[in-house]
C-alpha positions as CSV (number, residue, x, y, z in Angstrom):
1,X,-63.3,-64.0,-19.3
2,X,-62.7,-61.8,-22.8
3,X,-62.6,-62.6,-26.1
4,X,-59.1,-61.6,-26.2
5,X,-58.2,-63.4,-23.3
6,X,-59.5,-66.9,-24.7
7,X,-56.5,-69.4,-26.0
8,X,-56.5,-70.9,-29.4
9,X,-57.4,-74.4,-30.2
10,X,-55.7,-75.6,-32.7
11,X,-57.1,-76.4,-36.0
12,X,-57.0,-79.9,-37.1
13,X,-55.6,-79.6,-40.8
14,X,-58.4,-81.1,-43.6
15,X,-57.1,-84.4,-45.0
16,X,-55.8,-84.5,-48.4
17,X,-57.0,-86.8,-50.2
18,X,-55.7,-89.1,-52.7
19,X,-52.2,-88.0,-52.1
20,X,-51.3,-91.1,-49.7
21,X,-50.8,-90.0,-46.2
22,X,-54.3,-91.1,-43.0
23,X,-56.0,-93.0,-45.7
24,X,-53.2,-95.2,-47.1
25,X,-51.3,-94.8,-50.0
26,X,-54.4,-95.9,-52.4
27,X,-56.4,-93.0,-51.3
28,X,-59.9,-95.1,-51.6
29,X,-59.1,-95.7,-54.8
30,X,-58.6,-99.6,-54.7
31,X,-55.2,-100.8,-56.0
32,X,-52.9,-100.2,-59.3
33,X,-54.0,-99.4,-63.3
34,X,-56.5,-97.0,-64.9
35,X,-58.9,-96.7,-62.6
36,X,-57.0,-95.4,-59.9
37,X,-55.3,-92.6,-61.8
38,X,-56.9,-89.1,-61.9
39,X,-58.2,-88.3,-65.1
40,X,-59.1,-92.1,-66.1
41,X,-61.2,-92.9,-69.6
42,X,-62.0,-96.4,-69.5
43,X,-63.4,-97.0,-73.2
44,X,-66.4,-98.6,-73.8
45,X,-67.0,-102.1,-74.8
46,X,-68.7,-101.4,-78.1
47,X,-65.9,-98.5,-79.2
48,X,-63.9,-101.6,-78.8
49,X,-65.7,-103.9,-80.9
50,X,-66.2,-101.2,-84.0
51,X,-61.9,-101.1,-84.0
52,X,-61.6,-104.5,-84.7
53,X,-63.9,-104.5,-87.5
54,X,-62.4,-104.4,-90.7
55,X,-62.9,-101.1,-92.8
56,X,-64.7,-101.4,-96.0
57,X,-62.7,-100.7,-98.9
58,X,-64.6,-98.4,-101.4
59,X,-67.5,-97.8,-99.3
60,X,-67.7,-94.5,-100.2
61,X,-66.1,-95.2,-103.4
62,X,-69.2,-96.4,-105.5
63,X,-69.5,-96.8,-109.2
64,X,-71.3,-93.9,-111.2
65,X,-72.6,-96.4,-113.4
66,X,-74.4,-100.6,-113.3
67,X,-72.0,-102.8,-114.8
68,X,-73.3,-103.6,-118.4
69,X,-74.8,-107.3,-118.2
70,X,-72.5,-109.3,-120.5
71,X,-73.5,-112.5,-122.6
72,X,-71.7,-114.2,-125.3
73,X,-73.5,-115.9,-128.2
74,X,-73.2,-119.5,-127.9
75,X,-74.5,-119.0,-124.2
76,X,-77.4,-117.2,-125.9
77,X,-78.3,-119.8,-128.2
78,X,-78.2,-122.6,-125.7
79,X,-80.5,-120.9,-123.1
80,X,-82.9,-119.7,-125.7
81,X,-84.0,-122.8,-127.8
82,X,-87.1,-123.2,-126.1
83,X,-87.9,-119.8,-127.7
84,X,-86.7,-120.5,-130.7
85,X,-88.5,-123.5,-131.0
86,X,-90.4,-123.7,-134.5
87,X,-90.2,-120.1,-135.0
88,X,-87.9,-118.4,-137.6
89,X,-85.5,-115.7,-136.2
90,X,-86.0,-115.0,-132.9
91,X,-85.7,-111.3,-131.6
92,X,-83.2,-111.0,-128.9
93,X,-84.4,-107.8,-126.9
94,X,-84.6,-106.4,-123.3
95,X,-88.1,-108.3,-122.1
96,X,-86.9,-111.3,-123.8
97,X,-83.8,-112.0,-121.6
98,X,-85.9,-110.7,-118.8
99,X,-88.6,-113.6,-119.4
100,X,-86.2,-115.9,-119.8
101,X,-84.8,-115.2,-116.5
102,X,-81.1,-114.4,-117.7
103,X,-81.6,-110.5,-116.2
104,X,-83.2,-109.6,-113.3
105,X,-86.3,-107.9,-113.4
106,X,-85.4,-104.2,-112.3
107,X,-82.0,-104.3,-114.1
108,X,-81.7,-101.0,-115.9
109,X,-77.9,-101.1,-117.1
110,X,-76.7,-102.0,-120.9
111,X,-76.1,-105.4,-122.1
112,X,-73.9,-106.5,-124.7
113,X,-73.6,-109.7,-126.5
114,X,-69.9,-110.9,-127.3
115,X,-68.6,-113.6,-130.4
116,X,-68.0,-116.8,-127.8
117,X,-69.5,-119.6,-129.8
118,X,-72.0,-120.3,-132.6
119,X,-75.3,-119.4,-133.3
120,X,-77.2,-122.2,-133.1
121,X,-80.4,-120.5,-134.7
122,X,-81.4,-116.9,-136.8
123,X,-81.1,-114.3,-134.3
124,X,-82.1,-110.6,-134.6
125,X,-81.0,-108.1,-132.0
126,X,-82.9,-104.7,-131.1
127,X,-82.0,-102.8,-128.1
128,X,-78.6,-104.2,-127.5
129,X,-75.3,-103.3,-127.6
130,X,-73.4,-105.9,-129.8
131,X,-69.5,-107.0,-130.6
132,X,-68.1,-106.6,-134.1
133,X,-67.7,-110.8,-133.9
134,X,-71.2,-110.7,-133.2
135,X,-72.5,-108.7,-136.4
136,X,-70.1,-110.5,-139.0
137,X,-71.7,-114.1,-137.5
138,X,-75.6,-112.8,-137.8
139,X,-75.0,-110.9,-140.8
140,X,-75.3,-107.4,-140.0
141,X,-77.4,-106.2,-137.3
């Protein structure tokens, strides 16, 4: 016998897969939805978690400046007898509020004083930014 004289077999054709057909019409990919599609993405968990969190408005947004620390007068007076205590005018400054525990101790914006109220004792006032209301009711700053 030849080479030439030998008969074909025939080839078996490769299976196809995923395309239906010997394997079933899932194609060893289980049944219906995402993961049985080519191409699939399932998303994780956590990406899912981050969506539903609300954004936060003006994160980025912040303010070039502290907000100025804002008291009126009658306020003032109220907190501050203690200090004024048998004492004549007492100076109302920075390290004074601070001790008092009306600002916090790193706060490094301005403060202003506004007219709400009366006096209840002399005041001076170094350091601080003050309303028009405020100067007419100590007398000039």
């Amino acid at each position: 016998m030849k080479l030439h004289q030998l008969s074909s077999i025939k080839s078996r054709r490769s299976q196809r897969i995923g395309r239906g057909g010997k394997r079933g019409t899932t194609s060893g990919r289980g049944t219906k939805g995402q993961r049985s599609r080519a191409g699939r993405r399932i998303r994780p968990a956590l990406r899912d978690l981050v969506i539903r969190l609300p954004k936060r408005r003006g994160f980025r947004n912040k303010q070039k400046a502290e907000k100025p620390a804002i008291f009126n007068i009658g306020e003032l007076s109220q907190k501050l007898k203690s200090y004024a205590a048998g004492k004549g005018a007492v100076e109302l400054n920075r390290e004074l509020l601070q001790a008092a525990g009306l600002l916090g101790k790193n706060f490094k914006g301005k403060i202003k004083i506004l007219g709400k109220g009366e006096a209840a004792f002399p005041m001076t006032v170094k350091g601080i930014a003050v309303s028009k209301s405020v100067e007419a009711k100590l007398g000039g700053k």
